[in-house]
N, C-alpha and C positions, 0 to 999 in steps of 0.2 A: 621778563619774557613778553614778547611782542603777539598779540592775540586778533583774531579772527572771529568774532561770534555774528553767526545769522540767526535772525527771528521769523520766527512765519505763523502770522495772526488771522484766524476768520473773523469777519463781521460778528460783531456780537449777536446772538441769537435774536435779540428784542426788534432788529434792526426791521424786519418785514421788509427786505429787500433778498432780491438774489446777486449778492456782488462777489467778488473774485475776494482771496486774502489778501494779506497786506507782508509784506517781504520789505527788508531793512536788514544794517548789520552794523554792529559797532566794531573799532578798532580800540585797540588800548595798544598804546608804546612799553608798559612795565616799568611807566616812572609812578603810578599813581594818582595820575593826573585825569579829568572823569573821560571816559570814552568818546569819540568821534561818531555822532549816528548820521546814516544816510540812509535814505529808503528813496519809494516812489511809492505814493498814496493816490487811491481811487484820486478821480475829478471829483469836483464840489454836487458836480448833477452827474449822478449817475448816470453812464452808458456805456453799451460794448463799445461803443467805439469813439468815447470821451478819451480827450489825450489827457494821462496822468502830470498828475504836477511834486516838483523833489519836496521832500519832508524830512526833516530830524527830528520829528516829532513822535517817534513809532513806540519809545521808551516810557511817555507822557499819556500816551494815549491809550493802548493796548495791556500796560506789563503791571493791571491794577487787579489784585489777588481778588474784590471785589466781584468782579465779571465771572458769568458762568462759561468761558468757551478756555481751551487749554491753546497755549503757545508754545510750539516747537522749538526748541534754542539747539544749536550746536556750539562748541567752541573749539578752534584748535590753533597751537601756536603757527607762529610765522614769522619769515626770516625777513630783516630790515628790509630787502628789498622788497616782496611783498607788501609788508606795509606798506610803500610807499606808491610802490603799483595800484593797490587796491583804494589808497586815500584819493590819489591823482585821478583816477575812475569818479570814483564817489564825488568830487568836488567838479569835475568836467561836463558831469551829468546835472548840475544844480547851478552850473551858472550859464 
């Protein structure tokens, strides 16, 4: 079963900034194979009106039980074409 999961992470609390959360989402095809992550992470210098740069790094960064802040997950299946909509997106946006 071909899968959909969004993440959506606040700055960790420690951070002494005011920034926006961090939104990603992985795809899984339902062969086993590790998941596809794509996001879009703040800019390296915070600011409103810093252009964000793509990451797959949301899984590495955010999803560590350590951290005091909760991260929203959804998951839901989805039909091959969707994946493939949804990867084509994800990968259009990153190069």
């Amino acid at each position: 079963m071909r899968t959909f999961t969004i993440y959506l992470a606040p700055v960790p609390h420690s951070s002494n900034t005011r920034r926006a959360r961090h939104l990603w989402y992985a795809l899984s095809d339902g062969s086993g194979a590790p998941p596809l992550y794509f996001g879009l992470g703040p800019a390296p210098t915070p600011s409103p009106f810093a252009a964000n740069y793509c990451c797959g790094d949301g899984e590495a960064n955010y999803l560590d039980p350590n951290l005091d802040h909760p991260i929203m997950v959804r998951t839901v299946a989805i039909s091959k074409k969707e994946f493939e909509l949804i990867k084509r997106f994800g990968e259009d946006i990153c190069n």
